[in-house]
N, C-alpha and C positions, 0 to 999 in steps of 0.2 A: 120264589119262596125263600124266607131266611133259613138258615141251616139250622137254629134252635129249635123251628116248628115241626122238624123230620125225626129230633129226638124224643123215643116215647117219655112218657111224663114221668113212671116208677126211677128213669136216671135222672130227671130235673130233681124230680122232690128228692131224690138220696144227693144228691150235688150241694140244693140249698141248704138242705139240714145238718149235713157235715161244716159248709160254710158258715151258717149260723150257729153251730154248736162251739167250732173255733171261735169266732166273734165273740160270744158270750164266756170262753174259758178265761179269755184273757182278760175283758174287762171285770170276771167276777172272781178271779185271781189276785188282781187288783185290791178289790176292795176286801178281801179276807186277808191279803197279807198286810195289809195297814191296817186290818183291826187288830193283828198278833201282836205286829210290832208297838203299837201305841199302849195296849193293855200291859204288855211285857213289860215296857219300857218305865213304869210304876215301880216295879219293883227297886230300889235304889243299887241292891246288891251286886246287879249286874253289869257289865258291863256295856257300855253304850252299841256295841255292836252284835252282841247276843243276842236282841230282840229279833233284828233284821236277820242272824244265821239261822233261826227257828223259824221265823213265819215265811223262807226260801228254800228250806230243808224239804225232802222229801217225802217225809214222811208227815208233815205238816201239808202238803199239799194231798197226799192221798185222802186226809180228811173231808177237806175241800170238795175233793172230786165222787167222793163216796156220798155225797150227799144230793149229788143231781143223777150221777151215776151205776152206785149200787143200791141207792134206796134206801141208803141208812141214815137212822137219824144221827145228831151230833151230843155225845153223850160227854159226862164227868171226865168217866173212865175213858173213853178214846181218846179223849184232849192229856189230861195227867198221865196218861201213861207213854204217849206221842213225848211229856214235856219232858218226861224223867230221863226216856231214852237219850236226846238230845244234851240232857242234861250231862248224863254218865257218860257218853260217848266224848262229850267236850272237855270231860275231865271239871267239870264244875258242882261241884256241892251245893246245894239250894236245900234249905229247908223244906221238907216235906209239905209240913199246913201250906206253905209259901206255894208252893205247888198244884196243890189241890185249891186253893183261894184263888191261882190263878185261870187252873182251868173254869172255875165259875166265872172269871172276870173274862175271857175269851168267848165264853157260849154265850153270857150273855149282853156282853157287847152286840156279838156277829148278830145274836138276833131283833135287838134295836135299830144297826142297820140296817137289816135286810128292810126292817117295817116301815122304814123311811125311803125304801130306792123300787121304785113297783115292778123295775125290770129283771132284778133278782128275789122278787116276792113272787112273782108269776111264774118265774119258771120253775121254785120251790116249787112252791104250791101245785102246778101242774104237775111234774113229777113222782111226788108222793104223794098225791091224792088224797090232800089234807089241808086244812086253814093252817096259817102261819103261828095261830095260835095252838093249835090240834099239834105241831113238830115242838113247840117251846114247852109243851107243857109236858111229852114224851120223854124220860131220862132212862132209860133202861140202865140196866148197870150194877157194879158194886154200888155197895154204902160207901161213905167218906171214913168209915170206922173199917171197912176190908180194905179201902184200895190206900190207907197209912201202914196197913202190917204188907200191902206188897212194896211199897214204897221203901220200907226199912231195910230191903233185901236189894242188895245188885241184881243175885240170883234170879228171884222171884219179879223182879220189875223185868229182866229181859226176857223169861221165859212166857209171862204176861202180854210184854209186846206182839213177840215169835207168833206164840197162840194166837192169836187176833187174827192174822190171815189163813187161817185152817177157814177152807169152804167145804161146804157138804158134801158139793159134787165133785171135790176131788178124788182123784184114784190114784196122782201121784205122789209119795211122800218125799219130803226132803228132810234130812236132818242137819239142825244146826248146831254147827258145835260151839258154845259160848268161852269165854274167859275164865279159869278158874281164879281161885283165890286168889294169885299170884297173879291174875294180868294177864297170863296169856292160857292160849290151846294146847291144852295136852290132850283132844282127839279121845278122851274118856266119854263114854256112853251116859254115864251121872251125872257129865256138864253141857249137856246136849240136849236140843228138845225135836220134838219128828210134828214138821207142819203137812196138812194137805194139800196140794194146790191141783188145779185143773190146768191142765197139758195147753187146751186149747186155748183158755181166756188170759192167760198169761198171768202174774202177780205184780199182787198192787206196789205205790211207790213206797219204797222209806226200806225195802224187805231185805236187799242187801247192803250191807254196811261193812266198811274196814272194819278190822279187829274182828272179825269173826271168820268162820268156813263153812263152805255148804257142801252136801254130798247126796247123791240122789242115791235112793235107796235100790231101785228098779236095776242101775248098772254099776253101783258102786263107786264111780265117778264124782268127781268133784269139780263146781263152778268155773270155767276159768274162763267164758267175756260174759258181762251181761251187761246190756243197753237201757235205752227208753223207748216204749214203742213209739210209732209215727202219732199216734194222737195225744202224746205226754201223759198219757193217765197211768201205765204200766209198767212195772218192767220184765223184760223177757231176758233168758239166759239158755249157756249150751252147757251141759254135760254131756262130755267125750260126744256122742253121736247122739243124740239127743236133745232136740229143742224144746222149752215151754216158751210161748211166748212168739210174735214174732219179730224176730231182728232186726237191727237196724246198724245204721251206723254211728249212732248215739252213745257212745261208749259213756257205760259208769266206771266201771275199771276189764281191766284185761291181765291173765294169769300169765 
């Protein structure tokens, strides 16, 4: 008797599906991060290697993955406000319209290719349990007229970003304490925003970033390793005695 025919089926099928889930992350990685960079790369303003530190960022990637894996569609506002962060963070000024004309040039590129490649159509479409035309035609979101008055703001674009990972089923809060005027942390409660995240499923990519602090509200504690989980879709972190997420040895930074 082979030794695979003694393993009950429930550990094949979790074996192939993790194997195939891997397979498909990376080749459908692939082809979202050349549609960032080619879309990007329009822009003349920029400079030639920006396209490529946006569509590798991680929080570029969380979008990517939020679409086979939290069920979310691929919206205006997730992409502009994804561009602005990276934007601000690079220390790069980009015209707003520029911005917001890009996220349109990113959606819908991505979904020209997808209509072209049947092997990231199929597994859209089985996922969210929708025709490929049923997700392009879905834009939930601000207007292009709300997400210019958060765009004008440092403030307001990074508390915008922050927000976006508050999930419903979270119980635990973090506070982020952003940049004031000045550039840096002054640890003021006015320049901070409180996201929720769930303990268990850990948070998404892009969520901690230099230039800012985190501080769990539970034990008053603040960030100091957070990693990548083992399937690259998350990131996990410790406060003092306290994990979200779970660990690895993937380090994004260390306190």
């Amino acid at each position: 008797m082979n030794f695979i025919d003694v393993i009950p089926q429930f550990f094949k099928d979790q074996y192939y599906k993790v194997v195939n889930d891997n397979l498909f992350d990376r080749y459908g990685l692939i082809v979202w991060r050349k549609n960032c960079i080619k879309v990007a790369s329009n822009i003349n303003v920029l400079d030639e290697e920006i396209p490529k530190r946006i569509a590798f960022s991680r929080a570029s990637s969380r979008l990517y993955y939020s679409m086979f894996y939290n069920y979310r569609t691929l919206t205006i506002e997730s992409i502009a406000l994804m561009l602005a962060m990276e934007f601000l963070d690079n220390n790069l000024n980009v015209d707003k319209e520029n911005i917001i004309q890009l996220a349109y040039g990113i959606r819908d590129s991505w979904f020209e290719e997808v209509l072209e490649d049947r092997t990231i159509k199929d597994r859209l479409e089985f996922k969210s349990g929708k025709t490929i035309y049923e997700i392009k035609s879905t834009n939930e979101g601000l207007s292009d007229t709300e997400l210019l008055d958060i765009l004008k703001s440092k403030t307001l674009i990074r508390k915008s970003f922050f927000e976006s990972y508050s999930v419903r089923d979270g119980y635990e809060k973090i506070r982020v304490y952003l940049p004031n005027d000045n550039s840096y942390i002054d640890w003021k409660k006015e320049n901070s925003i409180e996201v929720s995240v769930n303990s268990v499923k850990g948070i998404e990519l892009g969520f901690f970033r230099k230039g800012y602090d985190y501080e769990l509200l539970a034990n008053d504690r603040n960030a100091w390793v957070v990693t990548i989980t083992k399937d690259n879709r998350k990131e996990s972190v410790v406060f003092g005695d306290k994990s979200i997420g779970a660990m690895t040895n993937r380090y994004i930074w260390v306190r």
